[in-house]
C-alpha positions as CSV (number, residue, x, y, z in Angstrom):
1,X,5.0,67.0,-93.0
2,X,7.1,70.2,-92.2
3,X,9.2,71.2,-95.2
4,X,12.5,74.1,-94.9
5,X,12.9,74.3,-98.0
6,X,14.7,77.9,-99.1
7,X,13.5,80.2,-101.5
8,X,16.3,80.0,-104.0
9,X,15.6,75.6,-103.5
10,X,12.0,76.6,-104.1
11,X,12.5,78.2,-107.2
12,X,13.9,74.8,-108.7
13,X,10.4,73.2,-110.1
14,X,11.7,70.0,-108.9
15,X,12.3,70.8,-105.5
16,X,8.6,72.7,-105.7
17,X,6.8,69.7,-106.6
18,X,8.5,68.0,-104.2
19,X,7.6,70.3,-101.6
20,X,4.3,70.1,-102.6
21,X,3.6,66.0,-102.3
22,X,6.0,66.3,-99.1
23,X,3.6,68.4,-96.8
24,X,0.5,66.2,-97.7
25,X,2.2,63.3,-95.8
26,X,0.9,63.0,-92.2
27,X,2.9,60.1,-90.8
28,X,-0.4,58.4,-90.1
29,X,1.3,54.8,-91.2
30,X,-1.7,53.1,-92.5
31,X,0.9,52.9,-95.8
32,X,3.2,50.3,-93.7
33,X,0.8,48.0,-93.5
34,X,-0.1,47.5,-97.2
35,X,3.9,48.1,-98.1
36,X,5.2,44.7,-99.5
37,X,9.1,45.2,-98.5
38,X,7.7,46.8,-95.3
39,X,5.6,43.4,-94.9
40,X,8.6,41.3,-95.1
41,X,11.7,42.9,-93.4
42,X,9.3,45.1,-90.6
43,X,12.1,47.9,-91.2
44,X,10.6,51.3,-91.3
45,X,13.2,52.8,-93.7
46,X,12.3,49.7,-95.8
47,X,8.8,51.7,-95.6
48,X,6.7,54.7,-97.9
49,X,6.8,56.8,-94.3
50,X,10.8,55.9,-93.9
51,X,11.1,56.7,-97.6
52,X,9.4,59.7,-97.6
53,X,11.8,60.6,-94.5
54,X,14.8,60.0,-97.0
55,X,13.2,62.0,-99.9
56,X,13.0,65.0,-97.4
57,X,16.3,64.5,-96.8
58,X,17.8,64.3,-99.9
59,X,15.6,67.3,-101.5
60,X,16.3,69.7,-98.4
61,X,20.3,68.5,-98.0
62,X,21.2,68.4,-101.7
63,X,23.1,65.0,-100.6
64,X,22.4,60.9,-101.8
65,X,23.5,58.7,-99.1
66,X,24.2,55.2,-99.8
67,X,21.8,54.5,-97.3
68,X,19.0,56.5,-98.9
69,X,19.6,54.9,-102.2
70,X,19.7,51.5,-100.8
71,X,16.7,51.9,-98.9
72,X,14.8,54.0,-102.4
73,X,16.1,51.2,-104.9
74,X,14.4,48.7,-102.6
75,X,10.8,50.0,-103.0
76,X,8.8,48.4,-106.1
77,X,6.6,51.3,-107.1
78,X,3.4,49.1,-107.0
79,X,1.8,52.2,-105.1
80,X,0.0,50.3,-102.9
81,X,0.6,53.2,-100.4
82,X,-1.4,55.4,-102.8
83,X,-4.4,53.2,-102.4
84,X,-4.5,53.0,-98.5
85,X,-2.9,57.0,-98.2
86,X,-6.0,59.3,-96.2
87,X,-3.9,62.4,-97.4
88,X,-3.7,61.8,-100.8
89,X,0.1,61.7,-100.6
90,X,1.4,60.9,-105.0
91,X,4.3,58.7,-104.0
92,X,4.4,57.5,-107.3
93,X,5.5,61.2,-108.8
94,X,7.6,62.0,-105.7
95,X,9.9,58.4,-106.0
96,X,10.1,59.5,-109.6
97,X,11.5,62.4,-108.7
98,X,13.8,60.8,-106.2
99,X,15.2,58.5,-108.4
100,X,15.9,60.9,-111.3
101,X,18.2,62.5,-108.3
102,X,19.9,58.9,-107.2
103,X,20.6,58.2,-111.1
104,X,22.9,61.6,-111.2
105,X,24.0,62.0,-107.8
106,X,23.8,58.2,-106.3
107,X,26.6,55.9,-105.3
108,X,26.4,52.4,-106.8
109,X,29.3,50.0,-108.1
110,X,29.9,49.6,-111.3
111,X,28.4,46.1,-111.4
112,X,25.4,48.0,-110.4
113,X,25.7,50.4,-113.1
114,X,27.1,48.3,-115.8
115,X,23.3,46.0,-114.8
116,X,21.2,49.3,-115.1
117,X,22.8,50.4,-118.4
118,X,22.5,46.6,-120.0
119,X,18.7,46.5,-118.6
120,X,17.9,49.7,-120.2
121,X,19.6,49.3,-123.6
122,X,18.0,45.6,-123.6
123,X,14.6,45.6,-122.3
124,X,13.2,48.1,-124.5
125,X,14.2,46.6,-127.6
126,X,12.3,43.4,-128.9
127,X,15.3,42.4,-130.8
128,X,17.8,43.1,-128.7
129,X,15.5,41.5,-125.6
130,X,14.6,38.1,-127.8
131,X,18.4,37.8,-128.7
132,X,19.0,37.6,-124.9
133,X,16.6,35.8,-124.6
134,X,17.8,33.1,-126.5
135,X,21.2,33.1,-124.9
136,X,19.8,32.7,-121.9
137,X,17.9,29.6,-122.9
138,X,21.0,27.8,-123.5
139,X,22.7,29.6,-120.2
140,X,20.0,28.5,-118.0
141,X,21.4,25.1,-117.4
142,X,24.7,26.7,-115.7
143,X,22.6,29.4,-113.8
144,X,23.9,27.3,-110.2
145,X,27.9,27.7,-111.2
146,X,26.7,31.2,-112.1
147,X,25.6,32.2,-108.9
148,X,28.6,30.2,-107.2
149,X,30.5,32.7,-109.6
150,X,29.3,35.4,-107.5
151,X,27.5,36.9,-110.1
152,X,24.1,36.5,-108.2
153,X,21.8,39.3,-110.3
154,X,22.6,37.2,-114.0
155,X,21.6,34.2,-112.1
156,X,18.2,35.5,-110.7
157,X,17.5,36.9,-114.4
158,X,18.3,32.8,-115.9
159,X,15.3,31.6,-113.6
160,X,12.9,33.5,-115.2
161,X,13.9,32.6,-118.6
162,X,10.8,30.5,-120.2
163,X,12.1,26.5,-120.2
164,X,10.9,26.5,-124.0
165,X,12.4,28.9,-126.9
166,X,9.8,32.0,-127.1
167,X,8.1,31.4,-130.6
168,X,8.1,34.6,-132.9
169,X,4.0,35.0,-134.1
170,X,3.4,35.1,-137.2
171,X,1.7,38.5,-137.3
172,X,2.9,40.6,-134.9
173,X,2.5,43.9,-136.4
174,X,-0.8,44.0,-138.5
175,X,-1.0,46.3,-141.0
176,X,-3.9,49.3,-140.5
177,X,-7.4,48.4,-141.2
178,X,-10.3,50.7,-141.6
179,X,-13.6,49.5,-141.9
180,X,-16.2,50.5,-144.7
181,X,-18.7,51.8,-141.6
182,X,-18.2,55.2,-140.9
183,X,-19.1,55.0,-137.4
184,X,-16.7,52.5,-135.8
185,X,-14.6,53.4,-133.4
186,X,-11.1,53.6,-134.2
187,X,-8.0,52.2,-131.9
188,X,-4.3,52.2,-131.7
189,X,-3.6,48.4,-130.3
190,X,-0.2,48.9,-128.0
191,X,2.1,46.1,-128.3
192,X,4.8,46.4,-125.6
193,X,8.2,46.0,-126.4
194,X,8.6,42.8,-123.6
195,X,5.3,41.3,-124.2
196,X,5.9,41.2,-128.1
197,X,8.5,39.4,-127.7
198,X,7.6,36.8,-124.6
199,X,3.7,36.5,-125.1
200,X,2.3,37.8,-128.9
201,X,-0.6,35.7,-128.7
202,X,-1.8,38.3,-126.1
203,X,-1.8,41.2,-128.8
204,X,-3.0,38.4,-131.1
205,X,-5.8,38.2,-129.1
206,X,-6.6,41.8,-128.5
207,X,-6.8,42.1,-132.5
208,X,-9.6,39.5,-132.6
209,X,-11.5,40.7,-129.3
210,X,-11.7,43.9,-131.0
211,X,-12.6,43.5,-134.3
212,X,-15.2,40.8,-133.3
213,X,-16.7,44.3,-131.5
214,X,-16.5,46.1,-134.8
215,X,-14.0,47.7,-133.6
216,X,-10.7,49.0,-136.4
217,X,-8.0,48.2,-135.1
218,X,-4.5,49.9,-136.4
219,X,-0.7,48.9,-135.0
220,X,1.6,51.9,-135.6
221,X,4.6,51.4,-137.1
222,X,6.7,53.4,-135.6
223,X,5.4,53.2,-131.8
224,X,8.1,52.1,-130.0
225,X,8.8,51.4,-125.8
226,X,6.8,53.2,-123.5
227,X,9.2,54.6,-121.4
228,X,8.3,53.3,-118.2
229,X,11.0,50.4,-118.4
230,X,14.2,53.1,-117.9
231,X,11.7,55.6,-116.5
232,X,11.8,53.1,-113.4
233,X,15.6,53.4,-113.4
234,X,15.5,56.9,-113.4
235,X,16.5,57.5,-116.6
236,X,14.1,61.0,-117.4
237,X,15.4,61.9,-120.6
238,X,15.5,58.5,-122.1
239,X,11.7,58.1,-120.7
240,X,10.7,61.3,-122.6
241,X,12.4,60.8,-125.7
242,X,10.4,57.3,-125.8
243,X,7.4,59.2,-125.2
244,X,7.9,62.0,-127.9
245,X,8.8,59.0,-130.2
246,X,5.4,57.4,-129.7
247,X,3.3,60.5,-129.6
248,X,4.9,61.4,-133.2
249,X,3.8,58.3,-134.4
250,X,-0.1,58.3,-133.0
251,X,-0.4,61.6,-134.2
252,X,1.1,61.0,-137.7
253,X,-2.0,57.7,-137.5
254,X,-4.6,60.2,-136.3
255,X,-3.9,62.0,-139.5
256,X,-5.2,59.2,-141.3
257,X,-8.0,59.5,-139.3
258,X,-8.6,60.3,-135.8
259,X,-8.5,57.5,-132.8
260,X,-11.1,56.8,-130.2
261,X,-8.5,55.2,-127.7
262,X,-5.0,53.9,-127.3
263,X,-5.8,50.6,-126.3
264,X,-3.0,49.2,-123.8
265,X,-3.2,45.1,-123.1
266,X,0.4,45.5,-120.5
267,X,-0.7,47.3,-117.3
268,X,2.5,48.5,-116.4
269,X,2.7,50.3,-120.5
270,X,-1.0,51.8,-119.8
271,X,0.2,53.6,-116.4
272,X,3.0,54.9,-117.8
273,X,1.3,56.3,-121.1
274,X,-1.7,57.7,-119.2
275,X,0.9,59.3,-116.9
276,X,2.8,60.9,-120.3
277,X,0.6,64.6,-119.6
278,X,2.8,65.2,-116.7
279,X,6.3,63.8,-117.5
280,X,6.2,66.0,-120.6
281,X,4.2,69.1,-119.2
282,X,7.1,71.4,-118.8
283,X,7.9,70.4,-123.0
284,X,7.0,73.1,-124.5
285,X,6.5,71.2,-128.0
286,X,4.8,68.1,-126.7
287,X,3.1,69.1,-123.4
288,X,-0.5,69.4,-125.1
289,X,0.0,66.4,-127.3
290,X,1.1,64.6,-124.3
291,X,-1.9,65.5,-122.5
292,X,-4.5,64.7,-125.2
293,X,-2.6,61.3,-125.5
294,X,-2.7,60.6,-121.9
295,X,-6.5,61.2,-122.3
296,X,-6.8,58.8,-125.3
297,X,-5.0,56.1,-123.2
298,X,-7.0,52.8,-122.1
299,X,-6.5,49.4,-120.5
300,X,-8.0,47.2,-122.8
301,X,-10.6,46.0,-120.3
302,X,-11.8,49.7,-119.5
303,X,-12.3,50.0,-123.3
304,X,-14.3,46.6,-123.6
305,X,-16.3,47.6,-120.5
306,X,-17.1,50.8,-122.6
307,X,-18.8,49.5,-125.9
308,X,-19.7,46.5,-123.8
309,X,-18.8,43.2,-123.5
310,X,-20.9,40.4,-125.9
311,X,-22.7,37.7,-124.1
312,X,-20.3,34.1,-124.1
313,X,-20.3,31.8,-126.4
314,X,-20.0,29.1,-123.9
315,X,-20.0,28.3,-120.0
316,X,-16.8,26.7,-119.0
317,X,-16.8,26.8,-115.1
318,X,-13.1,27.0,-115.1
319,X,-12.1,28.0,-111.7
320,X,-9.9,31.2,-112.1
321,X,-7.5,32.7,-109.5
322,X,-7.1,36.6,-110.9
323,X,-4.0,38.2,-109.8
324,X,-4.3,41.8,-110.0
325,X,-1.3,43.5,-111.1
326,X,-0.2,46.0,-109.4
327,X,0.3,48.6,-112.1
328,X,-3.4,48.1,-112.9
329,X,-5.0,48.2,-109.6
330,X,-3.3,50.7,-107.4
331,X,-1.8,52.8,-110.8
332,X,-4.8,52.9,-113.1
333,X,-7.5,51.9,-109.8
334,X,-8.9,49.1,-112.0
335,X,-9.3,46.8,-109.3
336,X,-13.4,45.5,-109.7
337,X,-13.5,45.9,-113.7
338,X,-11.3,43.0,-115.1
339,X,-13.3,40.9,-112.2
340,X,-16.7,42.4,-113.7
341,X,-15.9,41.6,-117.6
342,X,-14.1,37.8,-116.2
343,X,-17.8,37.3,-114.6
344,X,-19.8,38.0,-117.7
345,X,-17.6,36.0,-119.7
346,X,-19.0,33.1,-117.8
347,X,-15.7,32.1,-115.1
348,X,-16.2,31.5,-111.6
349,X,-13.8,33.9,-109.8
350,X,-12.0,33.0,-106.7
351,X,-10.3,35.4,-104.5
352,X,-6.1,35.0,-103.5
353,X,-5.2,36.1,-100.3
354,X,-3.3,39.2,-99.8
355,X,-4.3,40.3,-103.5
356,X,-3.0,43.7,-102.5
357,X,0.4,42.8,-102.4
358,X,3.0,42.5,-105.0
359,X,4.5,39.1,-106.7
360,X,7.5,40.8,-106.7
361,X,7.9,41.3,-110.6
362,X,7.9,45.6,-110.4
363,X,9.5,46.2,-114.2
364,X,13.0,45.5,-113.5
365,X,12.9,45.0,-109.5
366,X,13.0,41.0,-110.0
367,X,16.2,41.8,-112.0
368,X,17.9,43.8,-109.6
369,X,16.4,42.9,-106.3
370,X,16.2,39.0,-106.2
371,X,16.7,38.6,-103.1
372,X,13.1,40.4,-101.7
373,X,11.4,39.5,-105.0
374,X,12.3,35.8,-104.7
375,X,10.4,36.2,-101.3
376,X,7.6,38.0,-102.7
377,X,6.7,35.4,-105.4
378,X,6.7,32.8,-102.7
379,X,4.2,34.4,-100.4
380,X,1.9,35.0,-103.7
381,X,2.2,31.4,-105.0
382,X,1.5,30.3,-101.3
383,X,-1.6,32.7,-101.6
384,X,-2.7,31.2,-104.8
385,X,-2.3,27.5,-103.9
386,X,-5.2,28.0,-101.4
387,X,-7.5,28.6,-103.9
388,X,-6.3,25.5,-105.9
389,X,-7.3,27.3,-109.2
390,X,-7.9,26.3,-112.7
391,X,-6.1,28.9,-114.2
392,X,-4.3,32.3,-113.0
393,X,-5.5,35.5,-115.0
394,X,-3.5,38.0,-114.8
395,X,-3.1,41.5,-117.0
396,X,0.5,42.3,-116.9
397,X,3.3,40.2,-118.8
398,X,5.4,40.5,-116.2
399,X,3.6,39.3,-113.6
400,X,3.1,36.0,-116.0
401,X,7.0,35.4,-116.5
402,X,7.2,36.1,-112.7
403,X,5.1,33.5,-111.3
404,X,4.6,31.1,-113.5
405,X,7.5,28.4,-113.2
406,X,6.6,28.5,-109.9
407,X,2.8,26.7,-110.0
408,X,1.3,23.8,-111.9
409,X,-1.8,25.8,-113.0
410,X,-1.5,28.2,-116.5
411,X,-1.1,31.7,-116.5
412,X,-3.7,33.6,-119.0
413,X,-4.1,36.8,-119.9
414,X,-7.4,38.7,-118.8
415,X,-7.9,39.4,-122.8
416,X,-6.8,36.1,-124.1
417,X,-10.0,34.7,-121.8
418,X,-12.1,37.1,-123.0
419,X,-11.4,36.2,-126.3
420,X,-12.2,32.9,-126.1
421,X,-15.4,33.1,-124.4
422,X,-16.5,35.4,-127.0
423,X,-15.3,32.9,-129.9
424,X,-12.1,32.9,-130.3
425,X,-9.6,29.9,-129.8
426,X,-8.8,28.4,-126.6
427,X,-5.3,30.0,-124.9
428,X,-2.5,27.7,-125.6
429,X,-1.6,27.8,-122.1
430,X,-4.9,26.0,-121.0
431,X,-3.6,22.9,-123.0
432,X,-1.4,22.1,-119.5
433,X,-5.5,21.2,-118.1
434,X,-5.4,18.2,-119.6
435,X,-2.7,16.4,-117.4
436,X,-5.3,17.3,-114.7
437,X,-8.3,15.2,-116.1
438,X,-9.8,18.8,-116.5
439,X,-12.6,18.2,-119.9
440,X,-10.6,20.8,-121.7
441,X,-10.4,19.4,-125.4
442,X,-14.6,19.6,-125.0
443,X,-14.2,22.6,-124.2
444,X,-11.8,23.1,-126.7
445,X,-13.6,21.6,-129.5
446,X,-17.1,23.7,-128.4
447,X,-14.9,26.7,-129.0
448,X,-13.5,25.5,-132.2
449,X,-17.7,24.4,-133.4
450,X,-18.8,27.7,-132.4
451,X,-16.3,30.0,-133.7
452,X,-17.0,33.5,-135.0
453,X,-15.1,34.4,-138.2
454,X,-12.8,37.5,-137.6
């Protein structure tokens, strides 16, 4: 793509890195056909190409159009583009940049703004976030005169709101553990500030997995959101000062004794940490740290796949439907590993239609684009009744709270499975099998008869 960009525009490292991931685009279009809004509406500004168009715009002009930030706030950043682009076009860092531009020069309303703001001081702050969560338990049955209200977005947010209170786990922040052997490896175990609140028993599970390796594991106490959440919104600073935050804290634990790996279990946290080496290269103080950090960073399933997974325990021929998030295969490119360690672990894997494509969760997108995510989730729970599954596995919390009051079958985390094929205790989730005539309490009690002590 031509560029005319000026030398004094140039000289702005923005607009240079800009300029940069703008001339690899070729306007080929292979990217429109793996684009999810592009797939629904067939509107080419509602496209990475049209985008991209926009960006260029905005960049060379110095000018936000509503149109342009309309069209930008639309896209999910699932980087499906990325995966199907010949040129090696990084959408991902040049929509960053975009939206950094829309959040300081954009026109929104101030209902728009006020639901940004709220999103970013809530989200990111398990208390805060299981507070709300609790009022909107009890809100949830007035969600219709809500939306009558006109107050659509609030609405949207009620209907993914878990039908039961989310239970607070009993041990949510284990204290460090180090081993008496010498030569275990070491990890920092990632919580996530919305999955500690809506699903502990994944982190729960990650504990056990890991130690039943031989693995120490070690929650920092001071780690804290990791960024992406109001990084999406393009909120820079705040994203940075998360990320400074947490790198203070895994280097005060590596002082203790060095780490191994971070160990991520939310896909959308491990993208956003392994991507901390560029949003803090131009910090002067934290740009190596960053860097070395963003090296230590692992899903949980790359790290498993690493030291190796231990035979199962037990065969349960459940018939799983894996949903790959987004964040995980087109962010990190782990597509065919959670599928390889699933397979080992004894499940029979079944394919979804369309696994490319989005549910429609994206972070905050389901929050502030109902409307196209509502469609989104549709098509994906269309997909996945065709495969009539067992069980859905999926390795993104968000994905789970997006899709799951929408289907009969449970929703499982990749590690939680894991976990109990190795030996650990049957996901909670799976109890909803038994309404199906499904022999899960023998499989159940198996588990429970061949246990391995933690």
């Amino acid at each position: 793509m031509q560029t005319s960009f000026n030398t004094v525009q140039l000289a702005d490292p923005t607009i240079a890195r800009a300029d940069e991931i703008l001339r690899r685009c070729i306007h080929c279009g292979l990217c429109t056909a793996t684009c999810p809004t592009y797939v629904l509406t067939g509107d080419e500004r509602d496209s990475p190409r049209g985008r991209i168009y926009f960006m260029k715009q905005m960049f060379e002009e110095r000018e936000v159009t509503p149109s342009m930030t309309y069209h930008i706030d639309r896209c999910l950043s699932c980087f499906s583009c990325m995966t199907t682009c010949p040129s090696g076009v990084d959408y991902m860092h040049l929509v960053d940049l975009a939206r950094v531009r829309i959040e300081a020069k954009g026109h929104r309303t101030p209902r728009q703004r006020a639901m940004r703001w709220i999103l970013s001081k809530v989200l990111p702050n398990p208390r805060r976030f299981r507070l709300a969560l609790t009022l909107g338990w009890f809100a949830r049955p007035f969600r219709g005169l809500i939306a009558k209200a006109g107050f659509e977005r609030p609405a949207a947010a009620l209907e993914l709101v878990p039908r039961k209170l989310v239970k607070t786990a009993k041990l949510t922040r284990p204290r460090s553990a180090i081993g008496k052997d010498p030569k275990a490896k070491r990890v920092a175990l990632m919580l996530g500030c919305v999955q500690e609140v809506l699903a502990p028993s994944i982190s729960l599970a990650a504990i056990r997995l890991l130690r039943r390796h031989g693995v120490d594991v070690v929650v920092v106490k001071d780690e804290t959101c990791c960024g992406a959440l109001v990084h999406s919104l393009g909120k820079e600073e705040e994203a940075r000062d998360y990320a400074r935050r947490n790198i203070d804290a895994w280097t005060a634990a590596m002082r203790e004794k060095l780490l191994d790996a971070i160990v991520v279990t939310t896909s959308g946290c491990g993208t956003m940490v392994k991507d901390y080496g560029n949003l803090l290269a131009r910090d002067r103080g934290y740009a190596e740290r960053a860097a070395y950090v963003s090296g230590l960073a692992r899903d949980i399933t790359e790290f498993i796949d690493e030291i190796g997974l231990m035979p199962p325990m037990m065969w349960t021929g459940l018939r799983i439907a894996y949903h790959a998030a987004c964040s995980l295969q087109h962010g990190q490119k782990l597509d065919a590993l959670p599928l390889s360690l699933l397979e080992q672990a004894g499940y029979n894997i079944l394919n979804i239609p369309e696994g490319h494509l989005c549910c429609g969760s994206a972070g905050t997108y389901n929050l502030l684009e109902p409307e196209l995510s509502g469609q989104l989730r549709q098509r994906k729970l269309g997909n996945i009744a065709k495969v009539a599954p067992d069980v859905i596995v999926t390795a993104n919390v968000g994905c789970m709270m997006q899709l799951q009051q929408g289907t009969s079958a449970p929703f499982v985390h990749t590690i939680e499975m894991l976990d109990w094929a190795t030996g650990g205790p049957a996901p909670e989730a799976l109890g909803a099998l038994k309404d199906k005539g499904h022999p899960i309490e023998a499989l159940v009690e198996l588990a429970k008869q061949t246990a391995l002590v933690d």
